[in-house]
Every structure is written in structure tokens, then in C-alpha cells.
N, CA, C and O atoms as CSV, one atom per row, in Angstrom:
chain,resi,resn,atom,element,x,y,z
A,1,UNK,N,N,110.208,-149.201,88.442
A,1,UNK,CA,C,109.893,-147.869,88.857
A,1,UNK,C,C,110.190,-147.688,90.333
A,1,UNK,O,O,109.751,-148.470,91.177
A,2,UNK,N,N,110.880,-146.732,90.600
A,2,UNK,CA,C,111.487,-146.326,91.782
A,2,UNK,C,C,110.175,-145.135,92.104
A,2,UNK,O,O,109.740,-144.207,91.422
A,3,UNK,N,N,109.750,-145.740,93.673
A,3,UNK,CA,C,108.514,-144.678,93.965
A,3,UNK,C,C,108.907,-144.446,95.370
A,3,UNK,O,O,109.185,-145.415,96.077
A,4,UNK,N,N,108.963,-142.958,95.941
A,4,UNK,CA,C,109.220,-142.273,97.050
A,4,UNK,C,C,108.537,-142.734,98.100
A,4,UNK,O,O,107.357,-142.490,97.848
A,5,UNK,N,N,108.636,-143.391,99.383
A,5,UNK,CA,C,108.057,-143.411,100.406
A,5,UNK,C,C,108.086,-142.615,101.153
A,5,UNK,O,O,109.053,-141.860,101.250
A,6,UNK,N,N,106.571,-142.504,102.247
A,6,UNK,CA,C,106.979,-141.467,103.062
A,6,UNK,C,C,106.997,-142.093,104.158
A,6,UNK,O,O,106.661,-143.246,104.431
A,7,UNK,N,N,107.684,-140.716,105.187
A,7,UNK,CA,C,108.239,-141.296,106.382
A,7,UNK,C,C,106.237,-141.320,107.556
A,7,UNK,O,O,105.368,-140.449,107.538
A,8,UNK,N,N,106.243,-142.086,108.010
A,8,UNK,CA,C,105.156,-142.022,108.947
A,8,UNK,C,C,105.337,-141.368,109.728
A,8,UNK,O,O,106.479,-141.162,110.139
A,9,UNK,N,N,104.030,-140.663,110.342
A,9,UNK,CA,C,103.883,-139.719,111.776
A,9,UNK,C,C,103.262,-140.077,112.606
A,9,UNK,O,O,102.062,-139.897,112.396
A,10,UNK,N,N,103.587,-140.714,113.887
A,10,UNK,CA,C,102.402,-141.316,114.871
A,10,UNK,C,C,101.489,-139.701,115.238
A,10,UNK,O,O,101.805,-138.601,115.690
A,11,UNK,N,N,100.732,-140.098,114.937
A,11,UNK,CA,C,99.326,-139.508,115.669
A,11,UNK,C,C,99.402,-139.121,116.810
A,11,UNK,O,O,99.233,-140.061,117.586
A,12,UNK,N,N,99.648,-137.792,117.507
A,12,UNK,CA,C,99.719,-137.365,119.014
A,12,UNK,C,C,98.437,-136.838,119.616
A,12,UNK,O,O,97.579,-136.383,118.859
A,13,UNK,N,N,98.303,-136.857,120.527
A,13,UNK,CA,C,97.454,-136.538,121.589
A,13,UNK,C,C,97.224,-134.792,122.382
A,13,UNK,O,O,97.685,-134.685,123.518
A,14,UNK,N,N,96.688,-133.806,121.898
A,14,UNK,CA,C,97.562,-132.817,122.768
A,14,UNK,C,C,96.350,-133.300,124.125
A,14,UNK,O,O,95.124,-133.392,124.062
A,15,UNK,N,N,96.907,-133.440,124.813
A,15,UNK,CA,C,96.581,-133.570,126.708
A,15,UNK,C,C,96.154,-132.007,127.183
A,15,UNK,O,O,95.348,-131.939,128.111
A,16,UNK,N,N,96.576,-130.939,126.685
A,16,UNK,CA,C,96.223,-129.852,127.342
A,16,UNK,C,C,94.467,-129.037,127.911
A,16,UNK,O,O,94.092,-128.500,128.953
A,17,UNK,N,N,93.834,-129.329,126.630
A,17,UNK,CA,C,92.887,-128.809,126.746
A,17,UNK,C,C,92.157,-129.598,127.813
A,17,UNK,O,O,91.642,-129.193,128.856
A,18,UNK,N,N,92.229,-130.746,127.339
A,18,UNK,CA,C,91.678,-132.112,128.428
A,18,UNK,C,C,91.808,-131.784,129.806
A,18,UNK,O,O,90.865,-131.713,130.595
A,19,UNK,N,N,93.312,-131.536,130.136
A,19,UNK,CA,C,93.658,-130.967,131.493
A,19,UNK,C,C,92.495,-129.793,132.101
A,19,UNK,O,O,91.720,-129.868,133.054
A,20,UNK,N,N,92.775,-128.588,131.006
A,20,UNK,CA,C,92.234,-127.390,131.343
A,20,UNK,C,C,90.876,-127.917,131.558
A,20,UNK,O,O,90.443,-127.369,132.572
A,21,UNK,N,N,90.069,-128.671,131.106
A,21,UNK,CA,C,88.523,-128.838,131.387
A,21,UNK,C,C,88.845,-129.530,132.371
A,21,UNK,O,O,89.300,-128.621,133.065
A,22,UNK,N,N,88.969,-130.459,132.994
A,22,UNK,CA,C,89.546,-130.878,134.000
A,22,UNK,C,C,89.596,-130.028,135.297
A,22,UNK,O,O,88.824,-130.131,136.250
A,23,UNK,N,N,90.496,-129.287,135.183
A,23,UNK,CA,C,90.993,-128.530,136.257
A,23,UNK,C,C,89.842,-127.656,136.684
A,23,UNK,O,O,89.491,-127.658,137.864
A,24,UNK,N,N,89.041,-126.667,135.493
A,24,UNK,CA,C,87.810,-125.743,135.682
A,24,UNK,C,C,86.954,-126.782,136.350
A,24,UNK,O,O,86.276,-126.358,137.285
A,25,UNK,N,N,86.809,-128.567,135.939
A,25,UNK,CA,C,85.291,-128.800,136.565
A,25,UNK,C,C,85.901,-128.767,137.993
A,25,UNK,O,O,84.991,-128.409,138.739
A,26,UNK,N,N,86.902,-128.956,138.620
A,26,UNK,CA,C,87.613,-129.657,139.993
A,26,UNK,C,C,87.543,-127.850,140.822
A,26,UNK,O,O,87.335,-127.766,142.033
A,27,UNK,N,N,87.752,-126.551,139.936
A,27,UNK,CA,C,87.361,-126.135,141.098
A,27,UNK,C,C,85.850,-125.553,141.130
A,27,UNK,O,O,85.338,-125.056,142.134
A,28,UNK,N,N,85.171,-125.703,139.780
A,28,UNK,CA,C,83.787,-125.839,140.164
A,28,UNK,C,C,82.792,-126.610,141.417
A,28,UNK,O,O,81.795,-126.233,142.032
A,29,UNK,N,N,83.710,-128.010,141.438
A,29,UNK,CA,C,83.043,-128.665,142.334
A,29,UNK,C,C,83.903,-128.274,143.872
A,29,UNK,O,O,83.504,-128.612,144.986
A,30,UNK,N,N,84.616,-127.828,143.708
A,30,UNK,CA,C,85.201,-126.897,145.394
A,30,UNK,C,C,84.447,-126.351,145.332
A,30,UNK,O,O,83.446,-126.908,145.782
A,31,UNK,N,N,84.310,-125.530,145.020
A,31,UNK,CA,C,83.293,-123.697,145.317
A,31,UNK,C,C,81.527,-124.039,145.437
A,31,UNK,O,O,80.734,-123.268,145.979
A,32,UNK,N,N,81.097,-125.562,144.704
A,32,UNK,CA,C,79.747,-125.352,144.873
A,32,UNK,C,C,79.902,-126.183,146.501
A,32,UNK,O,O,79.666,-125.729,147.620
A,33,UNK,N,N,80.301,-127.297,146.159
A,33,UNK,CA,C,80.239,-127.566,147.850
A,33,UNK,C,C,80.515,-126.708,149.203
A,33,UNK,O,O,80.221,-127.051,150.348
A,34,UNK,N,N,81.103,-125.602,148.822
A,34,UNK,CA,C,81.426,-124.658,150.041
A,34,UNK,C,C,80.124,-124.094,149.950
A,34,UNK,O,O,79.697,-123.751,151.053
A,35,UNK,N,N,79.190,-123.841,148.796
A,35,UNK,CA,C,78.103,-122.564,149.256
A,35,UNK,C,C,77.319,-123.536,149.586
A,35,UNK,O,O,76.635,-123.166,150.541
A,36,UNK,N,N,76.953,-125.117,149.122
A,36,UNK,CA,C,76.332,-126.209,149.698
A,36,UNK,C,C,76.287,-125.972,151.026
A,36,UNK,O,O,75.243,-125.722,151.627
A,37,UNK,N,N,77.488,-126.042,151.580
A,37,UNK,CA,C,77.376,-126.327,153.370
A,37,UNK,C,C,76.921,-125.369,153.752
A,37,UNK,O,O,75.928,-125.571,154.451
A,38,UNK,N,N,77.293,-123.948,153.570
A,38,UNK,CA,C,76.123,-123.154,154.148
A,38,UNK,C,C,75.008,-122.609,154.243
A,38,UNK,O,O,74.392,-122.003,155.119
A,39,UNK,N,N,74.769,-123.037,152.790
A,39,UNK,CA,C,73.017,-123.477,152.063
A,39,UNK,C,C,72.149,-124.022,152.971
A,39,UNK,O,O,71.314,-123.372,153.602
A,40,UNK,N,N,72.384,-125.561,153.073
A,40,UNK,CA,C,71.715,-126.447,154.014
A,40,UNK,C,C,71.748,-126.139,155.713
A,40,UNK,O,O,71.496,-126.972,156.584
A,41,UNK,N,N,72.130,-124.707,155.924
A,41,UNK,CA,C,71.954,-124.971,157.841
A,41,UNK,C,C,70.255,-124.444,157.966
A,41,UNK,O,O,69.677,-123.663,157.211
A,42,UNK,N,N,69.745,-125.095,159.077
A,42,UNK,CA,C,68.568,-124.560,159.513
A,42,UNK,C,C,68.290,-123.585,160.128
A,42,UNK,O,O,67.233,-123.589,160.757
A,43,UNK,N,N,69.089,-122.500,160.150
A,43,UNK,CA,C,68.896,-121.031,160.832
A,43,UNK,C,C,68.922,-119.752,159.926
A,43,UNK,O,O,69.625,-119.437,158.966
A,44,UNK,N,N,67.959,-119.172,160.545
A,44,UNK,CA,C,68.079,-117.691,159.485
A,44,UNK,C,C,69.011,-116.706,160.904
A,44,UNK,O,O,68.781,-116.159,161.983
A,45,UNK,N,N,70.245,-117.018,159.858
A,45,UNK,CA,C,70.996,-115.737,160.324
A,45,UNK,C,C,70.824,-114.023,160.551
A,45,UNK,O,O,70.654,-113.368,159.523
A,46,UNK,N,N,70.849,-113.576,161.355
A,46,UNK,CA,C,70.395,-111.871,161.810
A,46,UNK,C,C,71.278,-111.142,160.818
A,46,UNK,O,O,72.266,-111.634,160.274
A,47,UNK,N,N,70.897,-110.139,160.675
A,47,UNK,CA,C,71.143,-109.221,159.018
A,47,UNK,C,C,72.146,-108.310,159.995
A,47,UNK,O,O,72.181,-108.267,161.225
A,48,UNK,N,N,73.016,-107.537,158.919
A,48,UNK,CA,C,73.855,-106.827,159.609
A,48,UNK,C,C,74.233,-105.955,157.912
A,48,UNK,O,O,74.197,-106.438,156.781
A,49,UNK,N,N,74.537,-104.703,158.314
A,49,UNK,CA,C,74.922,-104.003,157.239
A,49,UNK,C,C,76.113,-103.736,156.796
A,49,UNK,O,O,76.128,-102.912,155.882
A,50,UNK,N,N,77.700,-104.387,157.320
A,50,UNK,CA,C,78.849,-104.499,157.342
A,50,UNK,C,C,79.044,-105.897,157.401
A,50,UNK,O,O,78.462,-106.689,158.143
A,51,UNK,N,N,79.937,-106.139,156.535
A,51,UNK,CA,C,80.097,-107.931,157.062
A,51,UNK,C,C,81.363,-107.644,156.201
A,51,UNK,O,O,81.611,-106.807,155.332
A,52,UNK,N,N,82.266,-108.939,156.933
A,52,UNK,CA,C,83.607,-109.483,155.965
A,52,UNK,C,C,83.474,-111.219,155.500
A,52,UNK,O,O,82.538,-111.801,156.047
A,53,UNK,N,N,84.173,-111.897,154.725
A,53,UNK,CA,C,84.085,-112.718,153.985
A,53,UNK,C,C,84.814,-113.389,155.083
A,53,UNK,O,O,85.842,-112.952,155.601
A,54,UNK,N,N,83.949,-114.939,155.527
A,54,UNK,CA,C,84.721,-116.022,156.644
A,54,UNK,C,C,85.943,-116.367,155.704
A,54,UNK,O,O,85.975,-116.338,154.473
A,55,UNK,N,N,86.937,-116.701,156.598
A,55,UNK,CA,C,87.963,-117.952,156.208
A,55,UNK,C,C,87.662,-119.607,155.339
A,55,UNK,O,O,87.412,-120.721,155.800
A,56,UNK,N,N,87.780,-119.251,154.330
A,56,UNK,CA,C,87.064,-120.902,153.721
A,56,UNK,C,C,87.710,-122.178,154.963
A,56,UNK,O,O,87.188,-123.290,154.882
A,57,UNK,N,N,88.514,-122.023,155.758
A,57,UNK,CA,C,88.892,-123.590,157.051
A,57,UNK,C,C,88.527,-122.898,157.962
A,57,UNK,O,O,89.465,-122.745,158.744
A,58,UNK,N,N,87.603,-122.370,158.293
A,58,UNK,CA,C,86.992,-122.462,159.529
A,58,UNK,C,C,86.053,-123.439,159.929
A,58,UNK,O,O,85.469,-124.183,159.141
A,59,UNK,N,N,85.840,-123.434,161.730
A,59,UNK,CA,C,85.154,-124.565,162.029
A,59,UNK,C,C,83.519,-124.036,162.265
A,59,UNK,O,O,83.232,-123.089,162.997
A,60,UNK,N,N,82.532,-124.842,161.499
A,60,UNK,CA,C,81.542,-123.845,161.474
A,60,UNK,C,C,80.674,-124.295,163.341
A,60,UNK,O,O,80.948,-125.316,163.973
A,61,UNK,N,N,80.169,-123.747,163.576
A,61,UNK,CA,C,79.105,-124.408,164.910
A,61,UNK,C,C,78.115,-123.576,164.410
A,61,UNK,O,O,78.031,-122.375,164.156
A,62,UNK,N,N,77.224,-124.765,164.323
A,62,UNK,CA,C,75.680,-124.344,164.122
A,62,UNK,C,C,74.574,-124.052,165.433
A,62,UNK,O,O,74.122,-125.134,165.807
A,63,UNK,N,N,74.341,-123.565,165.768
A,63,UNK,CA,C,73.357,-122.917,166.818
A,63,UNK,C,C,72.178,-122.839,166.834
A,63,UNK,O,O,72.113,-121.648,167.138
A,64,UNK,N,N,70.800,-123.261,166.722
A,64,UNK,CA,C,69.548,-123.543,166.662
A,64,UNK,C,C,69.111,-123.286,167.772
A,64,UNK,O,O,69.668,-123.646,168.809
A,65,UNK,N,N,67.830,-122.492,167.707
A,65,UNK,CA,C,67.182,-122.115,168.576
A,65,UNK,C,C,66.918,-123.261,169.754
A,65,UNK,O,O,67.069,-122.919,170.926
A,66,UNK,N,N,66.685,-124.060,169.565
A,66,UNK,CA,C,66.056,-125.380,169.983
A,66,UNK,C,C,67.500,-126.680,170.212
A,66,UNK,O,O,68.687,-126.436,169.995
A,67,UNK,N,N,66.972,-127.911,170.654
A,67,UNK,CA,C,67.584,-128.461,170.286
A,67,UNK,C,C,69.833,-128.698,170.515
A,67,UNK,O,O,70.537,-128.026,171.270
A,68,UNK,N,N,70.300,-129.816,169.586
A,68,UNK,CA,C,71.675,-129.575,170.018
A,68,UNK,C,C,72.445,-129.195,169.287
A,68,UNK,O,O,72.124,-129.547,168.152
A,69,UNK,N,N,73.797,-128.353,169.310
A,69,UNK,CA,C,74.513,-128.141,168.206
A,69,UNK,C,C,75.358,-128.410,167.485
A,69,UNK,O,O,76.177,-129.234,167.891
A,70,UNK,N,N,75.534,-127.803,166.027
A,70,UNK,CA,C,76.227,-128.995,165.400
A,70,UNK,C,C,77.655,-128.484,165.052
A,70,UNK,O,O,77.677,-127.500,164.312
A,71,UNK,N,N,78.742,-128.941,165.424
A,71,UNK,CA,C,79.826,-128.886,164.719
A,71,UNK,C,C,80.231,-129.545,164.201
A,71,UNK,O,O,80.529,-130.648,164.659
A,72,UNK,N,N,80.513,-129.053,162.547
A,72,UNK,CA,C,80.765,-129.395,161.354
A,72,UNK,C,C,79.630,-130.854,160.998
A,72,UNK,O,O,79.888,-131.953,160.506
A,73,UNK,N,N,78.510,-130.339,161.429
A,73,UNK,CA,C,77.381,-131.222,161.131
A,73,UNK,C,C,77.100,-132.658,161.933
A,73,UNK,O,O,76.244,-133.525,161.758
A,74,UNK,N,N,78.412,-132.503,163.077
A,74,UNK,CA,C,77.883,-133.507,163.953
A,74,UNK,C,C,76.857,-133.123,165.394
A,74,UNK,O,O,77.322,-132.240,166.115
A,75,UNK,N,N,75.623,-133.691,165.792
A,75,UNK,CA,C,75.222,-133.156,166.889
A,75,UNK,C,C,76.006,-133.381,168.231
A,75,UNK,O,O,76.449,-134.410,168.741
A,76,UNK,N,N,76.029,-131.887,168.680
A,76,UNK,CA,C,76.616,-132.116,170.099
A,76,UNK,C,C,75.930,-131.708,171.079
A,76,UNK,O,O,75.519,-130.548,171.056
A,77,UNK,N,N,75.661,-132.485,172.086
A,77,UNK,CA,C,75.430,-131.831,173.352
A,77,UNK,C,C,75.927,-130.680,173.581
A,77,UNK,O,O,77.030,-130.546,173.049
A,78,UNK,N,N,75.464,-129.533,174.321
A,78,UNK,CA,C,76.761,-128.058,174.912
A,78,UNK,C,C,77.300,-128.984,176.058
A,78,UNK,O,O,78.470,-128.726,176.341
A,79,UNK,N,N,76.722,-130.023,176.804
A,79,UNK,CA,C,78.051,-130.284,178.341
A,79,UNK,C,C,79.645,-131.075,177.612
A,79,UNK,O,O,80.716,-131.415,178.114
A,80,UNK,N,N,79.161,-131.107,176.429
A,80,UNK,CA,C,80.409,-132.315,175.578
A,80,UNK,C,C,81.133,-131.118,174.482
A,80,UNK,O,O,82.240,-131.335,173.989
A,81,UNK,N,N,80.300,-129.762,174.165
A,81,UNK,CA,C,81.558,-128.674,173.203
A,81,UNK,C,C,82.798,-128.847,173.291
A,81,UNK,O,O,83.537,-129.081,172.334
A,82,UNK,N,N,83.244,-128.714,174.838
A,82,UNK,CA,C,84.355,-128.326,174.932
A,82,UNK,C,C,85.550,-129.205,175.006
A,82,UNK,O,O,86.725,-128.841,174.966
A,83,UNK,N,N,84.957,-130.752,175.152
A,83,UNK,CA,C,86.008,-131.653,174.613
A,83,UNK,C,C,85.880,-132.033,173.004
A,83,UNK,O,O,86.768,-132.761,172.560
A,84,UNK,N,N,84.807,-131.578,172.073
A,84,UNK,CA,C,84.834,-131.913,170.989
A,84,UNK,C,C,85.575,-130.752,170.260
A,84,UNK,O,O,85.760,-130.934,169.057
A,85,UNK,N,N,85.957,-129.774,170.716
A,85,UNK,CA,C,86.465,-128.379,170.411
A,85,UNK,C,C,88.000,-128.483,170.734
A,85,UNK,O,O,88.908,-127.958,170.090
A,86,UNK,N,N,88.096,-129.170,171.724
A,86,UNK,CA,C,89.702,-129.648,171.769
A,86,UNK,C,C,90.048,-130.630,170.798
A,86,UNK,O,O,91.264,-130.674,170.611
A,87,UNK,N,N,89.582,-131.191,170.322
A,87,UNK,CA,C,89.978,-131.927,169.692
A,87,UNK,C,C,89.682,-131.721,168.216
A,87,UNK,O,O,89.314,-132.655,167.504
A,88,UNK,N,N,89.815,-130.733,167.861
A,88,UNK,CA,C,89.427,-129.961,166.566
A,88,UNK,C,C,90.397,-128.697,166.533
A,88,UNK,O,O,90.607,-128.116,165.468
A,89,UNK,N,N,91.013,-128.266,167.789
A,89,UNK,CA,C,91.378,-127.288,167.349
A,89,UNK,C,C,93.083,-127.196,166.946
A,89,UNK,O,O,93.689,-126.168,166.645
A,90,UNK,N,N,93.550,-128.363,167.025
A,90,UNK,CA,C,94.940,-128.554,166.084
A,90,UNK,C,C,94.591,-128.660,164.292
A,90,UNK,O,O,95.514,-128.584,163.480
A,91,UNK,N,N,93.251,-128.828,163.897
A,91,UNK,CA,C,92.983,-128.414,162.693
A,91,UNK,C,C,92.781,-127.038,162.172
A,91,UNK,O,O,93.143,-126.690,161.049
A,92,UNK,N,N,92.151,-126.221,163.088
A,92,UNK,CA,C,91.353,-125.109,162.490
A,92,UNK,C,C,91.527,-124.031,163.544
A,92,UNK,O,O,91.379,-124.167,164.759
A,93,UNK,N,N,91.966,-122.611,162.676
A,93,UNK,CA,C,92.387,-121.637,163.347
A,93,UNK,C,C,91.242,-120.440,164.074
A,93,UNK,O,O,91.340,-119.744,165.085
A,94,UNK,N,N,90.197,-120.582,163.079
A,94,UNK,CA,C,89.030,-119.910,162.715
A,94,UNK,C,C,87.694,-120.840,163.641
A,94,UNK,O,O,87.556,-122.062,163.578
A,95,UNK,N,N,86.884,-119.962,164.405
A,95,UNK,CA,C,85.549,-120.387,164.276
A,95,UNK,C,C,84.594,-119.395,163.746
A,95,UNK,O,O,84.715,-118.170,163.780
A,96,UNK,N,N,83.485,-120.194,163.179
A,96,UNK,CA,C,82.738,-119.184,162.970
A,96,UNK,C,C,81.380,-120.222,163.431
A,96,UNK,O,O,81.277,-121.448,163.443
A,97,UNK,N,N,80.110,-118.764,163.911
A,97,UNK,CA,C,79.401,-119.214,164.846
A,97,UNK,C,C,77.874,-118.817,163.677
A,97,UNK,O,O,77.553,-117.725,163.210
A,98,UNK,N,N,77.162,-120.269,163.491
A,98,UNK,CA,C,75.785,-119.613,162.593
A,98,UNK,C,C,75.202,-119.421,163.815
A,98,UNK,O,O,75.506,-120.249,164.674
A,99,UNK,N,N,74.456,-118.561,164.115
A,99,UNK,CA,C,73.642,-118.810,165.369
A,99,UNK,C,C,72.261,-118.426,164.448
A,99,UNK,O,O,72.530,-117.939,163.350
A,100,UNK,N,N,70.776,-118.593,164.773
A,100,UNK,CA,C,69.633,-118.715,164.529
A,100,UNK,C,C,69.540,-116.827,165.223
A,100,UNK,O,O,70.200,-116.420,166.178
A,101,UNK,N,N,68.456,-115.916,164.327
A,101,UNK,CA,C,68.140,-114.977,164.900
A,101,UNK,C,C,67.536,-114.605,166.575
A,101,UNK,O,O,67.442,-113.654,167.351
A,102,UNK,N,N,67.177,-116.295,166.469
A,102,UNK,CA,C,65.710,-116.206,167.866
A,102,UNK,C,C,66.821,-116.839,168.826
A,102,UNK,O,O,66.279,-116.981,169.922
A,103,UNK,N,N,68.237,-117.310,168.883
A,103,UNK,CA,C,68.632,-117.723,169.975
A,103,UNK,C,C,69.118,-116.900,170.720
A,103,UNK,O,O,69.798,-115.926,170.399
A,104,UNK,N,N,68.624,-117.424,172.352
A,104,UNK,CA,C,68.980,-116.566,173.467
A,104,UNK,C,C,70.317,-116.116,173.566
A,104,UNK,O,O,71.270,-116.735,173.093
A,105,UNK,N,N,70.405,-114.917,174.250
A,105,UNK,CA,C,71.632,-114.128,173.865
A,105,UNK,C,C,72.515,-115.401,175.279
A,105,UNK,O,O,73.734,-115.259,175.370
A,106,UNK,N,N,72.143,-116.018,175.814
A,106,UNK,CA,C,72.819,-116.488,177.330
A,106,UNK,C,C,73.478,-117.885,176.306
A,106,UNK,O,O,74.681,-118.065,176.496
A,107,UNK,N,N,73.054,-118.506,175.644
A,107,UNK,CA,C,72.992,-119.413,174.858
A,107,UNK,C,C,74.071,-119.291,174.061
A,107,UNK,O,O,74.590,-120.307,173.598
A,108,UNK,N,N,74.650,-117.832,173.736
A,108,UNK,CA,C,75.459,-118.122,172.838
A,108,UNK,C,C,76.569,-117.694,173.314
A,108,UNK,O,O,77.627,-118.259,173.035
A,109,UNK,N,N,76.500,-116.476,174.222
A,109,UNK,CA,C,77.546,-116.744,175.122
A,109,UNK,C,C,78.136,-117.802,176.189
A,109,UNK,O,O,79.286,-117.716,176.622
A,110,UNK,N,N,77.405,-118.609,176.492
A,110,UNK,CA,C,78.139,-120.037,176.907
A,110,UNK,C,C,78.838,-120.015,175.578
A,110,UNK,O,O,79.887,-119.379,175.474
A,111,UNK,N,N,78.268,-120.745,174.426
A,111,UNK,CA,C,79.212,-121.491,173.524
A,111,UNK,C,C,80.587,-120.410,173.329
A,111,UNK,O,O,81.767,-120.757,173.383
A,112,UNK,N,N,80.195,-119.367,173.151
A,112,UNK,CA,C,81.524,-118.326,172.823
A,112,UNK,C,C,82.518,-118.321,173.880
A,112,UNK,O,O,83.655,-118.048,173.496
A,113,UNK,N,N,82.337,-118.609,175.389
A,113,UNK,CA,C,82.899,-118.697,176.389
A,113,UNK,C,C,83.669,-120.375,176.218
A,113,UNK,O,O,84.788,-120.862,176.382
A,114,UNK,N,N,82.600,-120.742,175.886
A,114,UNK,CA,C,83.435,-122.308,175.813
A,114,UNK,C,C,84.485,-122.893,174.315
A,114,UNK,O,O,85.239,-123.824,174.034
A,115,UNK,N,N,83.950,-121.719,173.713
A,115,UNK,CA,C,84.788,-121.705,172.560
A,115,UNK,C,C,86.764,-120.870,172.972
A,115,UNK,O,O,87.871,-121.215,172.559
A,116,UNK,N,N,86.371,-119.840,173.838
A,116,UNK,CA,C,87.398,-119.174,174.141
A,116,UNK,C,C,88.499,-119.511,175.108
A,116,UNK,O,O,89.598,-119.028,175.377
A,117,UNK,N,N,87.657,-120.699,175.598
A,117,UNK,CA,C,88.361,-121.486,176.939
A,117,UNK,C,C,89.176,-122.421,176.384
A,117,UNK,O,O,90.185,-122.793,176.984
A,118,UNK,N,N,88.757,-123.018,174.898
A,118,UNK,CA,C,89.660,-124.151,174.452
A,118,UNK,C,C,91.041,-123.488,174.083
A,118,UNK,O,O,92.100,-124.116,174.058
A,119,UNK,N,N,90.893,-121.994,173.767
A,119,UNK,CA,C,91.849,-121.316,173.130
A,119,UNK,C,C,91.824,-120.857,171.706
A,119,UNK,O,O,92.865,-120.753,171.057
A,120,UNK,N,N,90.697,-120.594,171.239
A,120,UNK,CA,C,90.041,-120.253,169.820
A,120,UNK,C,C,90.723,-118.659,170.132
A,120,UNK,O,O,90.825,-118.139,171.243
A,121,UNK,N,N,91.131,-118.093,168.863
A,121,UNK,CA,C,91.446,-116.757,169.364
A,121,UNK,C,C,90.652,-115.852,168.086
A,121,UNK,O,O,90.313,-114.673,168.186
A,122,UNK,N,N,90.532,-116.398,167.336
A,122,UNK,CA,C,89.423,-116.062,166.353
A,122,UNK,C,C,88.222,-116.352,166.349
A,122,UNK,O,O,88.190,-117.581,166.410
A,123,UNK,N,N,86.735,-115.779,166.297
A,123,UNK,CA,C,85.599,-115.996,165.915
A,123,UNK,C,C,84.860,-115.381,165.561
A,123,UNK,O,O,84.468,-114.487,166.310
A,124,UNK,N,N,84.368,-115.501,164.453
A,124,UNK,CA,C,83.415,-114.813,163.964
A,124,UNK,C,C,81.768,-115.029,164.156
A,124,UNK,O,O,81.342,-115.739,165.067
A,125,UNK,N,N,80.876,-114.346,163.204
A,125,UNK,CA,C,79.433,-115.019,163.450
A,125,UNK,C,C,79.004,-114.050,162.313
A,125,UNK,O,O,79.163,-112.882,161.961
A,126,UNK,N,N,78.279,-115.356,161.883
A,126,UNK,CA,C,77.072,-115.152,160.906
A,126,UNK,C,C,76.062,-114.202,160.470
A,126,UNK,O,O,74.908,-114.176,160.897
A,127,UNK,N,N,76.580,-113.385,159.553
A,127,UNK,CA,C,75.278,-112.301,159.379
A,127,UNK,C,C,74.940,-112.571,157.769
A,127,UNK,O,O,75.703,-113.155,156.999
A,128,UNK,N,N,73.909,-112.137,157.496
A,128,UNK,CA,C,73.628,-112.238,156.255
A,128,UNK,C,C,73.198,-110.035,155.936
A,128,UNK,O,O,72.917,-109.196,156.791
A,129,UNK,N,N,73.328,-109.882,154.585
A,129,UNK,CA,C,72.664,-107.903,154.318
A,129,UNK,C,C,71.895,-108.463,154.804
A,129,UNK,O,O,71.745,-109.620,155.197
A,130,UNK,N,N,70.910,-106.865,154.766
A,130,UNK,CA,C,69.482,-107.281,154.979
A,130,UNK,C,C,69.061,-106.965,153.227
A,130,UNK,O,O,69.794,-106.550,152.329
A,131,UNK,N,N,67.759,-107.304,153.196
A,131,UNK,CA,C,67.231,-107.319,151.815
A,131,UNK,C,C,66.475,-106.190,151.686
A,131,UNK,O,O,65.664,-105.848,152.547
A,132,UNK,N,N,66.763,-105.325,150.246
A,132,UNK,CA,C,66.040,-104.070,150.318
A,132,UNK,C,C,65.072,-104.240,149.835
A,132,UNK,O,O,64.820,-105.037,148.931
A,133,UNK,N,N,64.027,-103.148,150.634
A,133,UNK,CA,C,62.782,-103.333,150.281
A,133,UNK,C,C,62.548,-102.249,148.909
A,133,UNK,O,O,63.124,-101.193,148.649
A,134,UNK,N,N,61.394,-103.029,148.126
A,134,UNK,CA,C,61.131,-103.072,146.896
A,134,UNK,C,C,60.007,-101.355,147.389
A,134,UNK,O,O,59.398,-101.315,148.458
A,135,UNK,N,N,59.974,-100.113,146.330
A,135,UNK,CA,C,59.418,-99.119,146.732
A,135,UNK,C,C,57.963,-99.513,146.192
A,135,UNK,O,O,57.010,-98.756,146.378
């Protein structure tokens, strides 16, 4: 008896979907770490009723009432900004400034002055809406 064989099919893989979940968790985990970093600063930013959306590569400087400030989460002295600002600014085109509601207005104009001296030609600063009140 003559009996028909069949031809075999290796078993494939489709890779696509795999990818696509993939790719969604990779920019999930971009986007939560960006609202992370500005989650964790210790200042309540002053409310403003106009605002535009920062540059995601900007260099942030944190500003605290008290105390020293931090760029990009390292503490700096203010007599040392302006060499740590040179040396940051072949990365980043953008600053943006959190400053704390309660810091002195003299306080932040140094840093903005010493920000402008390195040659920053952009900067922004930190506002958050304000929150409406409930009637």
C-alpha cells in the first residue's frame, strides 16, 4: 500500500505583537520617569493662570527656600552655579527654574543672572494652575 506523505511545516513565531508590547511598556517607562522627576522636588511652585509645556531636555535647577541648589539633583553651592552651568551647557539648550513660592525674589535673580552669564538664552520657570475652589 502506497500511502501519501505530508510535507512538514516548521512552526513560526510571529515576533510582532511581542515587539508592539514591548515598545508600549519602553515608552510607558519614559513618560512615568519624566513626571517622577518633577514629582519628587521639594518646592511648591507659585500658581499662574497661563503656562506653556517645558522642553522634555531641559536643565532643571531646583531652588529651595533654604538651603543649596540642585541641578539635575546634584547639590550646589550658588558661589560654584556658574562653573557647574558651564559645563552643562554643551548638553542642554533649555533651563528651566523650580523655584519654591517663599524664595526671595534677590535669590533668584542671582541664579537667573548667573544662568544668563553662562549664555543660557532660554529659561523658563515653574508654575503650576491654581486649583479651583470647590462652591
Amino acid at each position: 500500500m502506497d500511502f501519501e506523505t505530508r510535507q512538514r511545516t516548521s512552526p513560526t513565531i510571529n515576533l510582532t505583537p511581542l515587539i508592539d508590547c514591548i515598545f508600549t511598556l519602553v515608552i510607558f517607562i519614559i513618560l512615568a520617569a519624566n513626571f517622577q522627576r518633577i514629582q519628587t522636588l521639594d518646592v511648591s511652585v507659585p500658581e499662574a493662570e497661563s503656562s506653556n509645556e517645558a522642553e522634555i531636555e531641559s536643565l532643571v535647577i531646583t531652588i529651595p527656600v533654604t538651603g543649596t541648589i540642585k541641578v539635575e539633583n546634584e547639590e550646589i553651592e550658588l558661589s560654584g552655579l556658574k562653573h557647574e552651568l558651564q559645563s552643562k551647557i554643551s548638553r542642554y539648550k533649555t533651563v528651566l527654574l523650580v523655584a519654591d513660592r517663599s524664595v526671595p525674589v534677590q535669590r533668584l535673580v542671582q541664579i537667573l543672572s548667573d544662568v544668563q552669564a553662562v549664555g543660557f538664552t532660554s529659561v523658563s520657570v515653574a508654575t503650576q494652575k491654581p486649583e479651583a475652589e470647590a462652591p
